[in-house]
VOGU-3710 file (C-alpha; in Angstrom, 3 decimals, decimal comma):
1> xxxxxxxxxx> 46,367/20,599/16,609  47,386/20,904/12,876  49,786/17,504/11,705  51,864/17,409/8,837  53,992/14,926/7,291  57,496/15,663/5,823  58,465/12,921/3,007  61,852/12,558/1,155  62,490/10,989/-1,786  65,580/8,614/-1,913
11> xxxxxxxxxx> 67,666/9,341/-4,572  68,612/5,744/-5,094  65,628/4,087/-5,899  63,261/7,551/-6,234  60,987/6,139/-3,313  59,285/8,358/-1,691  59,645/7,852/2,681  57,496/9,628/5,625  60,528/11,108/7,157  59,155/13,478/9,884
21> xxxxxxxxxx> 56,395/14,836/11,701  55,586/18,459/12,460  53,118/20,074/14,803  51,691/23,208/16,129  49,444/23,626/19,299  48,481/27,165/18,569  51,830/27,718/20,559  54,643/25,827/20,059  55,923/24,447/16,599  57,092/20,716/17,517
31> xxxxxxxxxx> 59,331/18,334/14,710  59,744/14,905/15,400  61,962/12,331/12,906  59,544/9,083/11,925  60,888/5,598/11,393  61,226/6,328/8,188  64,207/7,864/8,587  65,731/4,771/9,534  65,027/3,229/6,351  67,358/4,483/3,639
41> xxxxxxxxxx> 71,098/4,634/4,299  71,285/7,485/2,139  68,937/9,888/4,281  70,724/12,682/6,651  69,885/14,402/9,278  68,262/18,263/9,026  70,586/21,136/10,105  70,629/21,407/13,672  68,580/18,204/14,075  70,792/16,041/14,633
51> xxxxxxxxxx> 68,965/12,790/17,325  67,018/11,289/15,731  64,894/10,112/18,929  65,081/13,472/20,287  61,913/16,178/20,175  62,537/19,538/18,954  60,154/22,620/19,670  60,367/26,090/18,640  58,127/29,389/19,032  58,509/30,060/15,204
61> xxxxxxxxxx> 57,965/28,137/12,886  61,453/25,604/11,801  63,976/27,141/9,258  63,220/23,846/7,051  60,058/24,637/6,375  60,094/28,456/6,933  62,016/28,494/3,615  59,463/26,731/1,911  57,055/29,330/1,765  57,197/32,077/-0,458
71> xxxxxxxxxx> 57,968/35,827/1,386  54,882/37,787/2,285  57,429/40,821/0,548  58,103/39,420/-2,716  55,733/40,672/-5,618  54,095/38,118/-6,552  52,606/37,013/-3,310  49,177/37,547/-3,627  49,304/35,731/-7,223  50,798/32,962/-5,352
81> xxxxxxxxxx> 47,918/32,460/-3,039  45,548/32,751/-5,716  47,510/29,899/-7,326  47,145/27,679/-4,035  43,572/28,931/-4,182  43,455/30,229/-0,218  42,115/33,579/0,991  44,417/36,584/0,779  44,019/36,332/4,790  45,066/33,074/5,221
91> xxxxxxxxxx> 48,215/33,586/7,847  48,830/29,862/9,069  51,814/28,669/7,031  50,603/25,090/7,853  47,880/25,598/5,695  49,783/27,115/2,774  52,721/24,112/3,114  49,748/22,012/3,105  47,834/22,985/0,130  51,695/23,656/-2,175
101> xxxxxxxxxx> 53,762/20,266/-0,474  56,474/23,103/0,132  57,742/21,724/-2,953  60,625/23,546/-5,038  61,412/22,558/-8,881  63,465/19,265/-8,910  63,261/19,069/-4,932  63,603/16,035/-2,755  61,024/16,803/-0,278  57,277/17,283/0,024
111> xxxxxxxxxx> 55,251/18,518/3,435  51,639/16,670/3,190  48,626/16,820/5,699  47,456/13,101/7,025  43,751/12,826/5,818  40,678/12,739/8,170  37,181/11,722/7,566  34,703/14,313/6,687  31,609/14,900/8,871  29,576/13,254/5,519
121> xxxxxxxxxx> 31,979/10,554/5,802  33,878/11,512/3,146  37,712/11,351/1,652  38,868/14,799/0,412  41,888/16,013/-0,397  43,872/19,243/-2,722  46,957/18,401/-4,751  48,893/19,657/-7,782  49,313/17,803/-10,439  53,102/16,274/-10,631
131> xxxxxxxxxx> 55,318/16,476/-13,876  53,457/18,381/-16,226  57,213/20,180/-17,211  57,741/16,568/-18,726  54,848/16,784/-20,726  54,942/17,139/-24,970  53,288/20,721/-25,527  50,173/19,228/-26,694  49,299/18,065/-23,501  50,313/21,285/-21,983
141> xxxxxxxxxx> 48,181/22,843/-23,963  45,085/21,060/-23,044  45,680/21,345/-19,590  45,308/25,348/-20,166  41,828/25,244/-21,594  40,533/23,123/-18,606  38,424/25,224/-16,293  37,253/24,846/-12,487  34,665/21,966/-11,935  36,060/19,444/-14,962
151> xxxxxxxxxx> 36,543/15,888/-14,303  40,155/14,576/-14,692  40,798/10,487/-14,117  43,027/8,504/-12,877  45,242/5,714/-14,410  47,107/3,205/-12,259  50,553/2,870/-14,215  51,957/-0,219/-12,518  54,856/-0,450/-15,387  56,160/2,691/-14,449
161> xxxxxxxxxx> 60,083/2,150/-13,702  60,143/4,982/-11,175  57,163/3,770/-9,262  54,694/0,924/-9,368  51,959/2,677/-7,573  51,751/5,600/-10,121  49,179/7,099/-10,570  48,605/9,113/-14,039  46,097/11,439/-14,188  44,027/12,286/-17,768
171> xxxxxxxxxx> 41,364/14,652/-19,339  37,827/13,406/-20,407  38,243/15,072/-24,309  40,175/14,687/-25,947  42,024/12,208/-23,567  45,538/13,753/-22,797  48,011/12,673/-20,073  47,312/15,813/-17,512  50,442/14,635/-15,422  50,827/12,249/-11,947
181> xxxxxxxxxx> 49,566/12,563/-8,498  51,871/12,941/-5,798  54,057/10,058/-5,202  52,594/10,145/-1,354  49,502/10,035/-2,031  49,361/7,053/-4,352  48,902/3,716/-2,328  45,949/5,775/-0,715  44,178/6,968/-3,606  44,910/3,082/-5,198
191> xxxxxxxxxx> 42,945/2,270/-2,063  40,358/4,901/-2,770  39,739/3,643/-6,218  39,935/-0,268/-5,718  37,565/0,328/-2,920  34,937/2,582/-4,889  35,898/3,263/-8,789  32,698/5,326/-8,589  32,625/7,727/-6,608  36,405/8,095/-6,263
201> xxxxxxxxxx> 36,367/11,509/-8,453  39,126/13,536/-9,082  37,932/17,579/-10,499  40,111/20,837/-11,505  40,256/23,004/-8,951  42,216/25,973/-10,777  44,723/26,384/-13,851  46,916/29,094/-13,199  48,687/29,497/-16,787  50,570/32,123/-14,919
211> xxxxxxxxxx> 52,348/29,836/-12,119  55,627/28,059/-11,861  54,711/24,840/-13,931  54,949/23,030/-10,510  51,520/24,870/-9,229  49,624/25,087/-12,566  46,946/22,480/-12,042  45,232/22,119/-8,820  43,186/19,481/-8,264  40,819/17,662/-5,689
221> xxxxxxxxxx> 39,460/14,102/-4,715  36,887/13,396/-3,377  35,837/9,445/-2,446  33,769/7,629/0,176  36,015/7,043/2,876  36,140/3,030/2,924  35,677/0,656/6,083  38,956/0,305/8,018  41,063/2,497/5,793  43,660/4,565/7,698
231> xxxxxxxxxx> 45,870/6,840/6,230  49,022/7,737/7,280  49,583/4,259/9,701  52,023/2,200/8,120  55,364/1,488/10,172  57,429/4,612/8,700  54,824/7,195/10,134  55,588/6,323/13,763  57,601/8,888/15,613  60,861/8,363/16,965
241> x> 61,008/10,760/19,879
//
């Protein structure tokens, strides 16, 4: 069965809250709302979704996250997949909301895949970098002449006024700000790198000078996956239904 989480940022205090839960059994599509939606006065309900205790299936795949993906028919399709770095017969729109977040410019809401433990034991997981529109050109710059297979690194930002778990991610040389990794993802890849500074290792995976600036720099960690770490367990990922 392929899980992913659906996360919503409060506009408020710009935290970022496990919201929902979707599923697909080969079959059936299923969305469930998490106890995170009970945290924020200031989240609403989906469209039609309106219990938040309540189970919702659906033969295709939900309208919320349908609309997330970019239409087989538009031009630049195959582009697009090369940006996301997937094969040009990759059909399962889990996979492509998982490796883009299903994220629009300036959105509220990111789709993410919980993390399991490699066969090797292992922690590995694809994300684009976050806020490189934000970024002076210089930076911007850099990022463009970075190729597959370079080492990026990441810098806790604990002063950050949007988010004390930030994460900042920079080149090797010259050392330039190369943007943030996903707001998520951050208390687990602060985990990562408390628990090994080693071999937590964060590499380019593709620059695609081409994209939207919001899929320019893919990247990947990769860290040893440490004793008694669970992702994805904390009180707001429970379902509701």
């Amino acid at each position: 069965m392929t899980v992913l989480y659906l996360a919503w940022q409060d506009p408020k205090d710009r935290q970022w809250i496990p919201v929902g839960r979707l599923s697909f059994d080969g079959h059936i599509y299923r969305f469930v709302y998490t106890k995170g939606a009970k945290k924020s006065p200031n989240f609403l309900l989906f469209g039609r979704m309106l219990e938040l205790e309540a189970p919702y299936e659906s033969d295709a795949l939900f309208p919320l996250f349908a609309n997330r993906l970019l239409s087989k028919t538009r031009p630049e399709y195959h582009h697009f997949l090369d940006w996301v770095n997937v094969r040009h017969d990759e059909i399962d729109p889990l996979v492509l909301l998982a490796r883009t977040g299903g994220m629009r410019e300036t959105d509220s809401l990111a789709v993410f895949p919980c993390p399991e433990r490699s066969e090797d034991g292992t922690y590995h997981m694809h994300f684009f970098s976050h806020g490189i529109r934000y970024l002076p050109s210089p930076a911007i710059e850099i990022i463009d002449t970075l190729s597959p297979g370079d080492r990026l690194f990441l810098m806790p930002d604990p002063q950050n006024a949007f988010d004390k778990y930030a994460l900042a991610l920079r080149t090797a040389s010259p050392v330039m700000l190369a943007g943030y990794c996903p707001r998520y993802f951050n208390r687990d890849f602060l985990t990562l790198l408390e628990a090994d500074s080693v071999g937590t290792q964060v590499i380019v995976e593709r620059v695609s000078r081409d994209a939207p600036i919001q899929l320019r720099l893919l990247c990947s960690i990769t860290a040893p996956w440490p004793t008694h770490f669970q992702p994805c367990s904390a009180e707001d990922y429970e379902v509701l239904a």
